[in-house]
Structures are given as structure tokens and as C-alpha cells.
LUMGUGU-101952 format. One record per residue: residue number from 1; residue in three letters; z, y, x of N, C-alpha, C, CB in turn. Coordinates in steps of 0.001 Angstrom, whole numbers, plus 500000, padded with zeros to 6 digits. Glycine has a CB too. Layout:
N
> seq,type,n.z,n.y,n.x,ca.z,ca.y,ca.x,c.z,c.y,c.x,cb.z,cb.y,cb.x
> NUM,ALA,Z,Y,X,Z,Y,X,Z,Y,X,Z,Y,X
...
This chain:
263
> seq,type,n.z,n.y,n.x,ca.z,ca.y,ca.x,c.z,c.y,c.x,cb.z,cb.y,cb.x
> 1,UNK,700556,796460,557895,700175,796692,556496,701387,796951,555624,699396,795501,555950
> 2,UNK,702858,796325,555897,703773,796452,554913,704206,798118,555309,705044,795163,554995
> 3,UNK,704562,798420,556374,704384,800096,556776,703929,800842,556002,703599,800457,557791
> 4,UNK,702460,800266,555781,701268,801269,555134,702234,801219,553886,699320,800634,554911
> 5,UNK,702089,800163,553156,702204,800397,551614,703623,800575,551562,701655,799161,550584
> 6,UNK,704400,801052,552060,705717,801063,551633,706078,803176,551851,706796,799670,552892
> 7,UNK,704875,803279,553079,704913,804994,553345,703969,805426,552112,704146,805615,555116
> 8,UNK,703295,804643,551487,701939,805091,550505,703515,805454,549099,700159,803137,550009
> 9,UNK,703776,804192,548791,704423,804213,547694,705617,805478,547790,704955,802741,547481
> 10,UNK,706210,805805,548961,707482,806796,549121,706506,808036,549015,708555,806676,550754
> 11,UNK,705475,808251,549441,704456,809242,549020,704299,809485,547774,703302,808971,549401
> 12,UNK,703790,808899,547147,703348,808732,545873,704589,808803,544944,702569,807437,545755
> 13,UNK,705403,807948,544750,706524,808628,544051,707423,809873,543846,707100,808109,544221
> 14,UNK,707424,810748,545496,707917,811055,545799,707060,812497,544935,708252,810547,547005
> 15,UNK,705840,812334,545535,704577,813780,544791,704914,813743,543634,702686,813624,544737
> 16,UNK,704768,812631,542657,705038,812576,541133,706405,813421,540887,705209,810913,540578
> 17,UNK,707046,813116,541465,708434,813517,540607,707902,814474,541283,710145,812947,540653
> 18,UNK,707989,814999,542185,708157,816318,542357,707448,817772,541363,707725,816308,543680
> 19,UNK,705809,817224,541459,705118,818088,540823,705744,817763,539171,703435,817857,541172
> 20,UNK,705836,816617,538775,705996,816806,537239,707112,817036,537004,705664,815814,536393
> 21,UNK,708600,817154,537285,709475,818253,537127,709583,819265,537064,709966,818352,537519
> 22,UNK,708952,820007,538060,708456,821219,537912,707983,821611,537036,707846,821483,538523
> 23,UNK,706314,820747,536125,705970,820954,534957,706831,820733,533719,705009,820358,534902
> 24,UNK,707449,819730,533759,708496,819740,532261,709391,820815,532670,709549,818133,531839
> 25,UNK,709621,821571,533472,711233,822279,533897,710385,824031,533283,711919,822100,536466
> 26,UNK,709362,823549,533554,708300,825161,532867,708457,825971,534008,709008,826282,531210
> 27,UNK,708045,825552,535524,708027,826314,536740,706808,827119,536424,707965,825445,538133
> 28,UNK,706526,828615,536553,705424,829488,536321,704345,828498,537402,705798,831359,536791
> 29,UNK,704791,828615,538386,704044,828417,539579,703303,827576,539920,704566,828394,540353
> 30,UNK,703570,826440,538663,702843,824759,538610,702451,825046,537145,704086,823039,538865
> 31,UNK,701673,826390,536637,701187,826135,534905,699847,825539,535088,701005,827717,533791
> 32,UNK,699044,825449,536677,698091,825100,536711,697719,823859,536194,697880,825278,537623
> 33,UNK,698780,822668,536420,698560,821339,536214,698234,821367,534697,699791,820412,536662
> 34,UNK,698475,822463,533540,698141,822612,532438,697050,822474,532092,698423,823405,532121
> 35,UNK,696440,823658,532896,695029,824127,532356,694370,822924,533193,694433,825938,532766
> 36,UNK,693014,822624,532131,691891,821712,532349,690972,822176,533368,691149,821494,531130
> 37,UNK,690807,823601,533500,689584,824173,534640,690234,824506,535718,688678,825518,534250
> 38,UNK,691688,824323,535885,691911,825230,537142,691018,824768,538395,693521,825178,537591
> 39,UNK,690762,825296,539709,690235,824064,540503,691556,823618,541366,688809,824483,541574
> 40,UNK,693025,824132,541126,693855,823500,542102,694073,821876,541577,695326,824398,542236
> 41,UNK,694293,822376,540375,694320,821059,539927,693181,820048,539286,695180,821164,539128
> 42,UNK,691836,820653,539472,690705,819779,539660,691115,819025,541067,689206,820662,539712
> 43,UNK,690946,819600,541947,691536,818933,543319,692133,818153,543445,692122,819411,543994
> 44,UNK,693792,818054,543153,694424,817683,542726,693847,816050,541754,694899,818856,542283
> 45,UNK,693578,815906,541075,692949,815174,540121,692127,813731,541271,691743,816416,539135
> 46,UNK,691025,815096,541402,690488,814170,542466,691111,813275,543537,689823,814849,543108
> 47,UNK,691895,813853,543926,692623,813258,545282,693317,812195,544273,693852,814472,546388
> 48,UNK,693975,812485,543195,694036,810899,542480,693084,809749,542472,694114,811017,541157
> 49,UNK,692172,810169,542241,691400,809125,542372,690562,808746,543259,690904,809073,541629
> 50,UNK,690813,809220,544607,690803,808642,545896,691551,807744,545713,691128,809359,546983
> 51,UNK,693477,807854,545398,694175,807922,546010,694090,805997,545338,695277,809245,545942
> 52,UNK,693677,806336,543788,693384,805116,542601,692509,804072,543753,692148,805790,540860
> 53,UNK,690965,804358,544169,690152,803631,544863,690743,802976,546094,689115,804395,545152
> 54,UNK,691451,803810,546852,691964,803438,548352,693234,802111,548008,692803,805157,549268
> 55,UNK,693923,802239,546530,694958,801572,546417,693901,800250,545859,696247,802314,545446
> 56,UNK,693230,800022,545219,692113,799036,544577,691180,798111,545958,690843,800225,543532
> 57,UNK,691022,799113,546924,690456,798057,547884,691550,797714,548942,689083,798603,548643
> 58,UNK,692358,798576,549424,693865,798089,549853,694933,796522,549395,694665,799331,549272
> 59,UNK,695097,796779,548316,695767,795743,547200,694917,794758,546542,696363,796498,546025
> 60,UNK,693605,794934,546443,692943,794165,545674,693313,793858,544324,692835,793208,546252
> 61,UNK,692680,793096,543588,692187,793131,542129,693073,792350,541554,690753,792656,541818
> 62,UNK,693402,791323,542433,694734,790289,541942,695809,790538,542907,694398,788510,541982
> 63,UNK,696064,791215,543564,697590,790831,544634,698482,791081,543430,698088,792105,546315
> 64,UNK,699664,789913,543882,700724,790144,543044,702021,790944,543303,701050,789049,542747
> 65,UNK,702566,791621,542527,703709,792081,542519,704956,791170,543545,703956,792146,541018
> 66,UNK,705702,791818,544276,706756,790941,544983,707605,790397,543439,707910,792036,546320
> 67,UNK,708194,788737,543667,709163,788739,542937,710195,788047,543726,708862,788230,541703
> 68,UNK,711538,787865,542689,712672,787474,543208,712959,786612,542781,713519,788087,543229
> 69,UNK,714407,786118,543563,715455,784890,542187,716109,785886,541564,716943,783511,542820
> 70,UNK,716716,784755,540717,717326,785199,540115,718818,785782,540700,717222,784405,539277
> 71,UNK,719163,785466,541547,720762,785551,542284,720366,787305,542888,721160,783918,544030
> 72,UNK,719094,787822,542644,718821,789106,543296,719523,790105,542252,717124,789395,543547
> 73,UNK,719423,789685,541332,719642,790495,539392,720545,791108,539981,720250,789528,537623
> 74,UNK,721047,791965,540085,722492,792636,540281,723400,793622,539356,722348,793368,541368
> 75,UNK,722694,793980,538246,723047,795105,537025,722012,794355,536080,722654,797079,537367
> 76,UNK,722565,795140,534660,721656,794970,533397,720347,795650,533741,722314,795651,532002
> 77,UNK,719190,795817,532922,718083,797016,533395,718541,797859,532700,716490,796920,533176
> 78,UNK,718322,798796,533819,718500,800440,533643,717612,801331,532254,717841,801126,535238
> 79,UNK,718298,801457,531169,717269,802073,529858,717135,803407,530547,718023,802217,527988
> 80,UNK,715871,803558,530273,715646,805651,530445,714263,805947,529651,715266,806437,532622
> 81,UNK,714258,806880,529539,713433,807607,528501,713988,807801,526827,712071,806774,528487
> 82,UNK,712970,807009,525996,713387,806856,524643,714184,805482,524886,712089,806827,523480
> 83,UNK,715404,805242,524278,716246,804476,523904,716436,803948,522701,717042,804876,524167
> 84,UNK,715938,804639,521481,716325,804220,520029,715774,805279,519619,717838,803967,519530
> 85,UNK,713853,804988,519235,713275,805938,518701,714187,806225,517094,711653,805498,518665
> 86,UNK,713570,807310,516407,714297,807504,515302,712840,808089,514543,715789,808556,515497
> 87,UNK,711678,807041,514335,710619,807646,513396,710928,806549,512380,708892,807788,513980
> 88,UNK,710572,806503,511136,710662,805993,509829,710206,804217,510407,709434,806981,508545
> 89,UNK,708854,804054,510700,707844,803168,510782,709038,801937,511634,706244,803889,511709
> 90,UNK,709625,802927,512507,710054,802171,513882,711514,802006,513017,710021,803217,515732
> 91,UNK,712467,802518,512434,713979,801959,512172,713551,801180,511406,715198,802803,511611
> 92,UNK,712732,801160,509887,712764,800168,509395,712516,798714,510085,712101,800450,508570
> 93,UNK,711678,798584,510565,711812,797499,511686,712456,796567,512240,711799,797764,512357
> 94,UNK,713180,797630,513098,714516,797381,513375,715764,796607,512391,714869,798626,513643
> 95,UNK,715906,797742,511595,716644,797560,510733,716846,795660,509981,716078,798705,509854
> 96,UNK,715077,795578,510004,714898,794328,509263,714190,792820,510402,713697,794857,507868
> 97,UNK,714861,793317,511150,714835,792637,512792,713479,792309,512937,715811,791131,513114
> 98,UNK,712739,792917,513096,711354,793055,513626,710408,791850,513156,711415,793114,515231
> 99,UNK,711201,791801,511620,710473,790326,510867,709088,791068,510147,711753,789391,509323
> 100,UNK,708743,792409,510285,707457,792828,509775,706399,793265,510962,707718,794035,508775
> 101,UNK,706627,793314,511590,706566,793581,513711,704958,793142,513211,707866,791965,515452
> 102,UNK,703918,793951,513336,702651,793576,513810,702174,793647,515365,701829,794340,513081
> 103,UNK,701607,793212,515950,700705,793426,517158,699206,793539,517453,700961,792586,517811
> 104,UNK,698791,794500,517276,697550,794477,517295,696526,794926,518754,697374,795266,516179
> 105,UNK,694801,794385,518323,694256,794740,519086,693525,795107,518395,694035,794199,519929
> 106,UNK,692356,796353,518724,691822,796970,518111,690787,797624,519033,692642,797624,517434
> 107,UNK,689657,798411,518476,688559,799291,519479,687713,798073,520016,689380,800299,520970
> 108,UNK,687020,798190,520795,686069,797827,521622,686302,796227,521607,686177,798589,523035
> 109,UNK,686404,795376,520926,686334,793693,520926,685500,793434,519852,687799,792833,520699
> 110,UNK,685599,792328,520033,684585,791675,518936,685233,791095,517938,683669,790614,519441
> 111,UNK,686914,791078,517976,687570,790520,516804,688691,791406,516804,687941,788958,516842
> 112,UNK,688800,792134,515979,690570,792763,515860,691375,791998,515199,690845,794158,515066
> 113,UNK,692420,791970,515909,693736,790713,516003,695051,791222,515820,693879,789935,517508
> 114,UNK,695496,790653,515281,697089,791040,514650,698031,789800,514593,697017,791637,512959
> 115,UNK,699156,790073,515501,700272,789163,515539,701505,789246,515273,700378,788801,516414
> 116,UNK,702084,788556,514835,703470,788687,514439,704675,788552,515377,703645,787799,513506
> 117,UNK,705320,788792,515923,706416,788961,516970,706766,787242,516878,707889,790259,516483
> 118,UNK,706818,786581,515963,706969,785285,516188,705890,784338,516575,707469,784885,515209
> 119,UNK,704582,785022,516155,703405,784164,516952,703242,784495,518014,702141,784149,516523
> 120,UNK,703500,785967,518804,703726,786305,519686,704502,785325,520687,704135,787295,519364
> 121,UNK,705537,784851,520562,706983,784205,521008,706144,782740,521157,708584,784288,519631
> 122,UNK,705569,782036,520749,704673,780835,520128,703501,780312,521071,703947,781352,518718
> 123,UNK,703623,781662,521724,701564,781528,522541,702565,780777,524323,700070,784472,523021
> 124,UNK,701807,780728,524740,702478,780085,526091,703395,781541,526714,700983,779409,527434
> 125,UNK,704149,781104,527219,705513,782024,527677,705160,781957,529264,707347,781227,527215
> 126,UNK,705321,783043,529872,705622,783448,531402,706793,784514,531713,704284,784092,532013
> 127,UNK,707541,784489,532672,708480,784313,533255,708343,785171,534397,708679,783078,533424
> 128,UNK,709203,786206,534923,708484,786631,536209,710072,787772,536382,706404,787517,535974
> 129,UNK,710712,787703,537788,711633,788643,538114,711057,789393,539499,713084,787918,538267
> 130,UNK,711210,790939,538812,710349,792156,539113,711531,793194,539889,709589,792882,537508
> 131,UNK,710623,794165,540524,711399,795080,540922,710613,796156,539718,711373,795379,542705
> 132,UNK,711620,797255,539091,711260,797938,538475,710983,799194,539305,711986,797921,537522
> 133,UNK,710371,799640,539288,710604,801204,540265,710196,802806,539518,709365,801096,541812
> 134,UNK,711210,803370,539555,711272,804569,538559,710933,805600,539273,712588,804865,537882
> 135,UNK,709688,806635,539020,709091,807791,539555,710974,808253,540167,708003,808998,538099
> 136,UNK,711767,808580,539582,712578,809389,539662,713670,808827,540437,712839,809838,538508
> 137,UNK,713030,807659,541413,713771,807077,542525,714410,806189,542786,714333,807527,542849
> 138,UNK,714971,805563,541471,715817,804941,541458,714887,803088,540818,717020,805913,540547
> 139,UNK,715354,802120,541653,714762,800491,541089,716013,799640,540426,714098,799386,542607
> 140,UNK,715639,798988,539583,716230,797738,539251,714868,796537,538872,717345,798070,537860
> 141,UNK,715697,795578,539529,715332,793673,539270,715575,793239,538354,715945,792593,539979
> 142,UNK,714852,792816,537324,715264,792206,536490,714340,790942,535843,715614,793148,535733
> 143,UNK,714600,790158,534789,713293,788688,534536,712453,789488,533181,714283,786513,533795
> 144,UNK,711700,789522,533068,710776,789577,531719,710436,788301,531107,709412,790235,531982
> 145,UNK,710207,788576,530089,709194,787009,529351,708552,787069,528537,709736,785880,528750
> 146,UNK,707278,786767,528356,706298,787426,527379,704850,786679,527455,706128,789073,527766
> 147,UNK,704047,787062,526756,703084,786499,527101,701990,787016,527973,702739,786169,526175
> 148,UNK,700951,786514,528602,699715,787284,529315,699044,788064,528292,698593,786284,530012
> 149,UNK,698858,789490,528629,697869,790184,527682,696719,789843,528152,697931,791669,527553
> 150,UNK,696210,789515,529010,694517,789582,529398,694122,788028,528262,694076,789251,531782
> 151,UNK,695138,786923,527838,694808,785892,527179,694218,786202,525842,695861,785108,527113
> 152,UNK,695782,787076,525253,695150,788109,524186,693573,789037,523950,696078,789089,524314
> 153,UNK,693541,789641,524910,692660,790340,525298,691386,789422,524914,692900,790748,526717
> 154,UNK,691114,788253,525809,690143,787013,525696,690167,786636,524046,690746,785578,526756
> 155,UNK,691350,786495,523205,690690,785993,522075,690370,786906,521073,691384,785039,521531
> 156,UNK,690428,788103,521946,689633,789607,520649,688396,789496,521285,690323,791751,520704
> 157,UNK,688226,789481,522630,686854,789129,522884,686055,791196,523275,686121,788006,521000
> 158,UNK,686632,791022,524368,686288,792590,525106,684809,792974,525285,686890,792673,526703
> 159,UNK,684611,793838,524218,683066,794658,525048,682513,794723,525873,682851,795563,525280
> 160,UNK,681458,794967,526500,681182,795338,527685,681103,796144,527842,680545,795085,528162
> 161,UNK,681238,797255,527203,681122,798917,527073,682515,799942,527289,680590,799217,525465
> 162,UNK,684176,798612,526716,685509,798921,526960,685365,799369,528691,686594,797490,526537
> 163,UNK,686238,799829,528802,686828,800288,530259,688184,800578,530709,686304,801390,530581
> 164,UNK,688925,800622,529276,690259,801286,529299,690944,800223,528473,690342,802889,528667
> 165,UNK,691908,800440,528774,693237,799695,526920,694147,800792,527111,694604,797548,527009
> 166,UNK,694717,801461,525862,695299,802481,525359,696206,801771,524900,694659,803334,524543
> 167,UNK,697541,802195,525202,698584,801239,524644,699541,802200,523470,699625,800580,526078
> 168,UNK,699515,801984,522501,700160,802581,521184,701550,802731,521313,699935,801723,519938
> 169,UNK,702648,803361,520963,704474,802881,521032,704698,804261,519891,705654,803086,523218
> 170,UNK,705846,802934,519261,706483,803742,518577,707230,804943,518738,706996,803194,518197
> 171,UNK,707511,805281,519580,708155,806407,519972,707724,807562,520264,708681,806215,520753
> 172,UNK,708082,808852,519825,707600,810307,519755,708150,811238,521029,708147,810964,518298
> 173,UNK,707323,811500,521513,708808,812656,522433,708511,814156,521889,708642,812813,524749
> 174,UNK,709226,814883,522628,709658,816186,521927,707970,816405,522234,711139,817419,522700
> 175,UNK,707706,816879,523130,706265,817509,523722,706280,819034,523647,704885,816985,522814
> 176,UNK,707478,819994,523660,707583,821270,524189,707284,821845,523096,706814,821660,525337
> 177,UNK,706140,823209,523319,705454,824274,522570,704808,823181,521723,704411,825414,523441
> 178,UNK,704450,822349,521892,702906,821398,520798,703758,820607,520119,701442,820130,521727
> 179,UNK,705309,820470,519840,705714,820115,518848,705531,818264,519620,704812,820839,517393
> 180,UNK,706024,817236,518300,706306,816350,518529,704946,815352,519115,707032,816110,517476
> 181,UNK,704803,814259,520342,703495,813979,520581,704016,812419,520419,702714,814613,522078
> 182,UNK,702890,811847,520055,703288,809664,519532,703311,809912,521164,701501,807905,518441
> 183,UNK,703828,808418,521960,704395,808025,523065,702557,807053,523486,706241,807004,522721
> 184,UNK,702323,807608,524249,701216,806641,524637,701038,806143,526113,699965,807274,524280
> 185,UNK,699981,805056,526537,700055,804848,528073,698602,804290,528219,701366,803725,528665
> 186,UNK,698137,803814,529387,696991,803244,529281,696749,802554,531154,695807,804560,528589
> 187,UNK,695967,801818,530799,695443,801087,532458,694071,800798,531903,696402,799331,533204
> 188,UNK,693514,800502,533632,692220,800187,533301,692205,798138,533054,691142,800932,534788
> 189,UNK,691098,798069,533166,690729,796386,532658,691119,795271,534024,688638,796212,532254
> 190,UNK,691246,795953,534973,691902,795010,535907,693309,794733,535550,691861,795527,537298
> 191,UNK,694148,795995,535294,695766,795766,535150,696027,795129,534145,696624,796906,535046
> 192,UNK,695440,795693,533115,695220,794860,531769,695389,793192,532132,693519,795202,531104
> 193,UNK,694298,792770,532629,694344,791404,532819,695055,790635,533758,693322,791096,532964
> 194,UNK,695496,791413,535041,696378,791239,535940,697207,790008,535572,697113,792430,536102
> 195,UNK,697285,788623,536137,698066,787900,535897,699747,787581,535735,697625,787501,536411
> 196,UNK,700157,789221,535984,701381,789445,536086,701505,790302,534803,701791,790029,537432
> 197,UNK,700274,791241,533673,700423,791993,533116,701259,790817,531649,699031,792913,533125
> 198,UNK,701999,791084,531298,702839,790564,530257,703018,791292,528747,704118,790506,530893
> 199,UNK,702946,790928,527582,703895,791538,526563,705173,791318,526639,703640,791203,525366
> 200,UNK,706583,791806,527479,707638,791209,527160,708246,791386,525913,708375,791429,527973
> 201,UNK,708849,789927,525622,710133,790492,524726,710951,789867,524935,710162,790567,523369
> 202,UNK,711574,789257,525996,713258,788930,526321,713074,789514,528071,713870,786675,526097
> 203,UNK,714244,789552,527962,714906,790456,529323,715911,789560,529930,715768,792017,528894
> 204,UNK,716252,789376,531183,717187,788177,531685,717969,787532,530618,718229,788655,532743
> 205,UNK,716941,786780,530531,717204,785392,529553,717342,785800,527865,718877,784563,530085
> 206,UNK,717373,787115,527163,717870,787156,526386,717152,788003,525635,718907,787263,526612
> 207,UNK,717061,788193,524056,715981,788891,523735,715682,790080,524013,715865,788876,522775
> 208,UNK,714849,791066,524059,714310,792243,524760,715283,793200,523764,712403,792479,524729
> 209,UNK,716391,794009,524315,717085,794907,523525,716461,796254,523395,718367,795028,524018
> 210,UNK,716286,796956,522182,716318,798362,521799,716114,799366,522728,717431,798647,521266
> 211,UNK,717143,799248,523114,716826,800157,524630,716240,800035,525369,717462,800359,525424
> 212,UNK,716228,798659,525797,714288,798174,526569,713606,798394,526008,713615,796837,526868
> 213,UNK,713006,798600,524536,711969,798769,524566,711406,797451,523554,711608,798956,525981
> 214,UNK,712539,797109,522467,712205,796230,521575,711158,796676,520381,713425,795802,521091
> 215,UNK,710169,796152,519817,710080,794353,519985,709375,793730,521266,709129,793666,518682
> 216,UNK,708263,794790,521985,707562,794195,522798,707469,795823,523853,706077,793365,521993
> 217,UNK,707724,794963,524970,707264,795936,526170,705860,795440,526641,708376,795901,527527
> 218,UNK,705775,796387,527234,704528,795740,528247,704794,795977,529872,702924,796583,527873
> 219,UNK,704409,794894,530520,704831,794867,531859,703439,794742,532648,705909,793639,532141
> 220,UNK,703174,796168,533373,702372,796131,534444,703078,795952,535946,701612,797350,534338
> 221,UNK,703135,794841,536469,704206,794688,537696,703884,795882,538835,704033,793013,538494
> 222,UNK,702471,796090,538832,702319,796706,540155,702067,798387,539836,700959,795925,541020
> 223,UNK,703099,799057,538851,702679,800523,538220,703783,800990,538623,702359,800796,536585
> 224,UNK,704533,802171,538751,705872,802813,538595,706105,802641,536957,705877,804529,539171
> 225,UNK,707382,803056,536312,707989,802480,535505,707473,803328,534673,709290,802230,535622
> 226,UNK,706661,804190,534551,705995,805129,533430,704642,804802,533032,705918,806568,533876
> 227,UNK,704334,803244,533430,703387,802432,533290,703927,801477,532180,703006,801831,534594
> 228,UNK,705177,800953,532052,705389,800086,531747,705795,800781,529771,706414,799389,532934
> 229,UNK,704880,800800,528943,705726,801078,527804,706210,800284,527117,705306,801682,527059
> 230,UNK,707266,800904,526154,707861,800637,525713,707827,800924,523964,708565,800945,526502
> 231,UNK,708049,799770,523271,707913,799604,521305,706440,799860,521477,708908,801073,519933
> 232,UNK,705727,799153,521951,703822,799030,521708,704263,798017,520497,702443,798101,523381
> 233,UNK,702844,798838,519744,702417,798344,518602,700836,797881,518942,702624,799451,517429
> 234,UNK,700311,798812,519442,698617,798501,519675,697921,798437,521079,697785,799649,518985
> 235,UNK,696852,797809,521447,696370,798136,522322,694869,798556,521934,696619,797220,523198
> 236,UNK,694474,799169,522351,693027,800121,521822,691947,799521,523125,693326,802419,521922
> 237,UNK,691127,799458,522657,690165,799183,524331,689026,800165,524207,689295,797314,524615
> 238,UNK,688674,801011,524700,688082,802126,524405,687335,802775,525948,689264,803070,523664
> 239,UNK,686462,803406,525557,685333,803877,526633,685986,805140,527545,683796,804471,525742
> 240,UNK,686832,805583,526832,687203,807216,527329,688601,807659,526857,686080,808410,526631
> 241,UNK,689217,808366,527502,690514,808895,526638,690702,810551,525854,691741,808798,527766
> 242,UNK,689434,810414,525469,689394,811759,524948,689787,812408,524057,688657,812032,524811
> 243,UNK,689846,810928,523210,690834,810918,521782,691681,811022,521914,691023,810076,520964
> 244,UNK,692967,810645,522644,693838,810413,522999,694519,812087,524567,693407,808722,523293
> 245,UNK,695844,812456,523053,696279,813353,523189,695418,814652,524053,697340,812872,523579
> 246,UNK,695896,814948,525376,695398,815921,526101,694299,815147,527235,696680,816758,526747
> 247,UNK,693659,813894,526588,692695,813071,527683,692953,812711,528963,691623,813681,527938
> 248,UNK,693904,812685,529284,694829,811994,530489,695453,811083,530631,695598,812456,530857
> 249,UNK,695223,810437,529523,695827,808833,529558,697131,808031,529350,695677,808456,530627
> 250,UNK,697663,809315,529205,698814,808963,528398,699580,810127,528304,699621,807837,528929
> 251,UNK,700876,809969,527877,701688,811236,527890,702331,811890,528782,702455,811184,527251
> 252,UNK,703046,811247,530024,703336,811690,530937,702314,812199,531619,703959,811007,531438
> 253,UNK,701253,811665,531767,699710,811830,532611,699252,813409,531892,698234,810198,532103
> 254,UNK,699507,813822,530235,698875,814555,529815,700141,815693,530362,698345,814248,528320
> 255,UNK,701299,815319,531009,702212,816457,531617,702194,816608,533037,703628,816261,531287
> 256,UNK,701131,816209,533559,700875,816344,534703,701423,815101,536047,701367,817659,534768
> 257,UNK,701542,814098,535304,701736,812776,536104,700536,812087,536684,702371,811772,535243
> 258,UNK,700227,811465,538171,699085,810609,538356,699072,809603,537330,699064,809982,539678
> 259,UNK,697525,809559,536386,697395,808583,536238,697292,806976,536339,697180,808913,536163
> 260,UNK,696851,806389,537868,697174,805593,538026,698247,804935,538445,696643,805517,538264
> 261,UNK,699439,805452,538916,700380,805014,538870,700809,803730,539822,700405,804925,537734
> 262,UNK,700060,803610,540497,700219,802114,541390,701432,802523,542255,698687,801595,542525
> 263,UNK,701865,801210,543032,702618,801242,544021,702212,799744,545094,704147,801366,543353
């Protein structure tokens, strides 16, 4: 079994980067992953979500993420992507050390909830040293600390009609021809609650820096690292992602990344 999932995951990472470079690099030859009707990439699609089901009864609903000691840490974590968004909402923030920092939940509950980065810090704390693993090949180990979102989740009090959580972040990326797109991500209601799924905000031992992804990350242990966002403000719980940008579930996903993202 460790065979299996270790040839699944070098698979799977390996397809991602490949095909979605190609798409950000503007290869003619991959415009299909664009268009919504093609059938290569209907296909395509599908075989994701084989690929989603086969990893769900494989791994099951709770297996946990491998973790480490601490004596494994070997470097700081590796920042990539956005580093120090630069939208208005997000420097002031910053600027005023994340003493106005809301957290919200919103969509599909029965209570919408809003927290403050210090009530946040306040709720029971978990602890957990991860392997990070980056579509683009490269891992680092490092500790998170944060709280359980599925606890959160429990005191908004989830629909029965939710299916998704849409995760909000401050950060914009370029997004090509369509001009600037908000930074979004999403999992379904298992990862969500996943006993490993976390809000972090300190990083080996120390508060969650800027470049991680301050005030609050979110940590899905068992996703590649384009799961894990970074400056969430909201989580949405919602039926469909249709609203949401090009309906693929997040932004990388709407550039032609597997959505589910497991490893």
C-alpha cells in the first residue's frame, strides 16, 4: 500500500505541474483546458474525479497526514506564490498588526460568525509538524498552530444542503487577459472537518509571518500546497462553485489545476 500511494502522489503531482505550466506559459496546444466544452478536457475532468473517489475510498475519511518531530525541521518554510499582497483592505491590516483581522463564516449555516485574530488565538490550540508538498516538486516540514476549522464550522452550525467551503484570501493574482482575479480555494466537507484541517497562525513556534500567509492560513494536511491558502478572511459553505470565478474551485483549479488536490 505505501508503493501505491507514494507512485499515486509522484503521478499526480507530476500531471499537475506539467499540464498547468503549460497553461499559465500560454502553450497553443493545451488552450483546451480553457474552454468549458472541449471533450479533451471534459475527459480530463472526469478522470479527476475518479481519480478524487479512488483517493476517498483508498485513504479514507479520517487517515491522517504523516507527521514529524521536531528535530526533522531542517529550513524556515519555503514562501511561494503571493508573499506580501499589496490590495488596500490587506496593508492596512498589516500595517495595524492585524488588530482589525475579522474571520468569518458565512453561506450555508445557521449562524454567521465573525472572529477576531485574538479570539481566534483563545479557542483551544493544536499543534501538528507536516510535510508541505509543492505541485512544483519541491517539500518542506514545518509545525503549524491554529485552531480546528470543522469546531468553527460546528458553532455556525452547517446546512444540510452545504457541500463545499470556499475559502476567501486576501490576495489578487495577475489572472492574464481577465485582468486581476481575488485569490480563492475550496475543499469539500470531509477536508474541511478533517481533524488535521487547522486555521494556522504561528509557524515553528512563532507567529505566522507575511510571507506565510499572515494573519491566518489554512492547513489541509493531506492536499498539495495549492490547497493550503493563504491571508483567508472567509469561509463560504455553499452548494456549488458557480459563483465563484471560472466554477472550478478555486483559482489555480480555474487555470487548469486538479481540483482535488490530494496526496
Amino acid at each position: 500500500m505505501g508503493k501505491l500511494i507514494v507512485n499515486r502522489r509522484s503521478f499526480l503531482t507530476a500531471s499537475a505541474a506539467g499540464a498547468s505550466s503549460l497553461v499559465l506559459a500560454g502553450c497553443d496546444q493545451f488552450d483546451f483546458l480553457g474552454q468549458r466544452d472541449n471533450q479533451v478536457r471534459d475527459f480530463l475532468e472526469r478522470a479527476n474525479t475518479l481519480t478524487y473517489q479512488a483517493q476517498r475510498i483508498l485513504g479514507g475519511e479520517q487517515a491522517l497526514a504523516k507527521t514529524f518531530s521536531e528535530t526533522e525541521i531542517r529550513q524556515p518554510m519555503r514562501p511561494n506564490g503571493s508573499t506580501d499582497p499589496r490590495t488596500d483592505e490587506y496593508v492596512a491590516l498589516r500595517d495595524n498588526g492585524f488588530a482589525d483581522y475579522r474571520f468569518r463564516v458565512i453561506g450555508l449555516v445557521e449562524r454567521e460568525l465573525s472572529f477576531s485574530l485574538d479570539e481566534l488565538r483563545n479557542m483551544p490550540a493544536q499543534s501538528q509538524i507536516t510535510r508541505h508538498d509543492c505541485v512544483e516538486g519541491w517539500s518542506c516540514i514545518a509545525k503549524w498552530t491554529g485552531t480546528r476549522l470543522g469546531a468553527i464550522l460546528d458553532q455556525a452550525g452547517v446546512k444540510s444542503s452545504a457541500r463545499f467551503a470556499v475559502y476567501h484570501c486576501y490576495d489578487v493574482m495577475a489572472g492574464g487577459l481577465s485582468g486581476a482575479e481575488p485569490y480563492y480555494e475550496s475543499s469539500d466537507l470531509i477536508d474541511a472537518y478533517h481533524p488535521q484541517s487547522i486555521l494556522a497562525y504561528g509557524l515553528n513556534n512563532e507567529v505566522l509571518p507575511v510571507s506565510n500567509g499572515a494573519p491566518v492560513r489554512l492547513r489541509i494536511e493531506r492536499a498539495l500546497g495549492y490547497k493550503q491558502p493563504k491571508y483567508l478572511h472567509t469561509v463560504e459553505l455553499v452548494d456549488s462553485f458557480v459563483r465563484f470565478g471560472k466554477g472550478q474551485g478555486g483559482y489555480w483549479e480555474d487555470h487548469g489545476y486538479d481540483w482535488y488536490g490530494g496526496i
